[in-house]
C-alpha positions in Angstrom: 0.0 0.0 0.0 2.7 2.3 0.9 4.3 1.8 -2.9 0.7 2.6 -4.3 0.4 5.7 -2.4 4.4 6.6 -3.7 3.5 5.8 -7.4 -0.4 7.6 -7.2 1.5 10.6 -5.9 4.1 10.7 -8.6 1.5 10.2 -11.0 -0.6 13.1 -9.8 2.6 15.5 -9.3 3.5 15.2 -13.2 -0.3 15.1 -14.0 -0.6 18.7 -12.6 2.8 20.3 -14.2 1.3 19.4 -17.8 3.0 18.5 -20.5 6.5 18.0 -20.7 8.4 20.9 -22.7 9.7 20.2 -26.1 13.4 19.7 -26.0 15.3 22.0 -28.0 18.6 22.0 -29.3 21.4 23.5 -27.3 22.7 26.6 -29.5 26.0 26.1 -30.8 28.5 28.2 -29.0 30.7 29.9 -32.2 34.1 28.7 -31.8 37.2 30.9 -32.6 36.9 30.4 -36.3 33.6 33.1 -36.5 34.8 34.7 -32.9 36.3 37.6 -34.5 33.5 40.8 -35.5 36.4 42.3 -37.6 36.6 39.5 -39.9 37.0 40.3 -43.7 36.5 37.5 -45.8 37.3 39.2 -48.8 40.2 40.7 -47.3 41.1 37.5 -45.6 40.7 36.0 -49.7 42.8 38.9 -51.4 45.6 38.3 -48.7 45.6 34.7 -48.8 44.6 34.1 -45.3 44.3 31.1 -43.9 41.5 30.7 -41.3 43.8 32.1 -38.8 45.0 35.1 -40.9 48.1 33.5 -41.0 49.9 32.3 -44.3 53.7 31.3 -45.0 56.4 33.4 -46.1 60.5 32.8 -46.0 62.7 34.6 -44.2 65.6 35.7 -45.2 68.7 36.1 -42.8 71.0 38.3 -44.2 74.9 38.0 -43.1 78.4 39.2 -43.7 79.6 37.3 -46.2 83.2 35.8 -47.2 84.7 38.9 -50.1 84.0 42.4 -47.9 87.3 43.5 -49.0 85.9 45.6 -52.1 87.2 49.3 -51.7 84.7 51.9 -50.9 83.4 53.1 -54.3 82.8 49.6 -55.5 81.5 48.6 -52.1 79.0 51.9 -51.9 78.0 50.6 -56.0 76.8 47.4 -54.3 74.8 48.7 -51.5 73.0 51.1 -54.4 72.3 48.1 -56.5 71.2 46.1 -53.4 68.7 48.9 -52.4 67.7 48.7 -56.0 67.0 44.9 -56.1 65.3 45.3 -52.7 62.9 48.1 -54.0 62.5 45.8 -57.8 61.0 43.0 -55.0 59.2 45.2 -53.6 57.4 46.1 -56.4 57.1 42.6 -57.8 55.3 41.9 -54.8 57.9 39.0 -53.9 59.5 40.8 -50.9 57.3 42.7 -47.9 59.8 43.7 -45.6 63.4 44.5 -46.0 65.6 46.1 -43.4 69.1 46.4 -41.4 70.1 45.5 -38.2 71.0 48.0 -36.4 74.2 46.6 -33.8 77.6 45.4 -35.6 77.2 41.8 -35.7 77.6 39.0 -38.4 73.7 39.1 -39.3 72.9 42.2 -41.3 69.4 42.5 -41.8 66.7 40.5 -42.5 64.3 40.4 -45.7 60.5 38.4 -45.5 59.8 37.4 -48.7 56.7 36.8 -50.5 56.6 33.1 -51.1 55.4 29.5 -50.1 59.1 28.0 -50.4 62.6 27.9 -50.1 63.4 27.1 -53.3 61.7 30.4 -54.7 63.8 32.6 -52.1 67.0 31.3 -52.9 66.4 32.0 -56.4 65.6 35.5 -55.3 68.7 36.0 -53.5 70.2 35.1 -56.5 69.3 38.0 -58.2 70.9 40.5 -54.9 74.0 42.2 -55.9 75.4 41.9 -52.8 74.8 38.5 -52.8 76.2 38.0 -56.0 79.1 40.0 -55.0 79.8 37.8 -52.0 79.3 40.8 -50.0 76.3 39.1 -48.2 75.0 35.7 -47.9 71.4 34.9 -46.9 70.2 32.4 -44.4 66.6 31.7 -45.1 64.0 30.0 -43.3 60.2 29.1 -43.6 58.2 30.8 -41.5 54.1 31.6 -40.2 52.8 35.5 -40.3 50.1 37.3 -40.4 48.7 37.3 -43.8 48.6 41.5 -43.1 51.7 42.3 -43.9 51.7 42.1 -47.0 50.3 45.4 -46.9 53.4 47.2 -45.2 55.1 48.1 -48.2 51.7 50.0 -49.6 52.1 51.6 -45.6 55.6 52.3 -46.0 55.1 54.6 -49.1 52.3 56.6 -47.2 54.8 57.3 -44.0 58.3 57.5 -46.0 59.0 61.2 -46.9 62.2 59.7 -48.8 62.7 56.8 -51.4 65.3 54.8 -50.5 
């Protein structure tokens, strides 16, 4: 008797609440793939973004290479031609930042260049005067960056009062 009473009871508690609610999905939480309101995907396209805004470039370590003994004339004909080559690069849209270190060690400067693989930036280097010269010798090495800056050199020209 005492289970009937337990069971009526139970009965009579879910008869008075009514129906049982319809069960609804859970929403989907957006994961960090749509988390970002600034997202361009057209942008993100034109850059070749990944999902990340990431993409891969090579970088390019530049160094003191083995023949620096060229006098200064010839040496200062080299730097001119390597500005030169950096700028052609630039333009080609195969380089995207180029610069000098700024202490007096054995690495130089660096260069980030435009492309998916080795291979491709060692046949740019190639074409460096300074390079060719033995002046320089380039260390170069794959590497993950924003997909972004492949804008700087269109920056550069807005903030640069000088041409190189």
């Amino acid at each position: 008797m005492k289970h009937f009473f337990l069971i009526a009871g139970t009965t009579l508690l879910l008869a008075a609440c009514g129906e049982t609610p319809e069960v609804t999905e859970t929403p989907k939480v957006e994961g960090p793939e749509t988390m970002n309101a600034q997202f361009d995907p057209k942008l993100a396209e034109k850059l070749g973004a990944d999902d990340y805004g990431m993409k891969n470039y090579v970088m390019a370590f530049l160094k003191v290479g083995p023949n620096r003994d060229q006098d200064s004339a010839t040496a200062a004909q080299i730097q001119r031609a390597h500005l030169d080559n950096i700028n052609r690069l630039v333009a080609e849209k195969k380089m995207i930042v180029a610069g000098p270190f700024l202490d007096d060690t054995d690495i130089r400067g660096i260069f980030i260049f435009n492309v998916a693989t080795i291979e491709e930036a060692e046949a740019l280097t190639l074409t460096d005067p300074a390079v060719k010269s033995g002046r320089l010798i380039m260390e170069l090495h794959p590497w993950y960056g924003s997909a972004a800056l492949i804008e700087i050199p269109t920056m550069h020209k807005k903030v640069s009062r000088n041409e190189i």
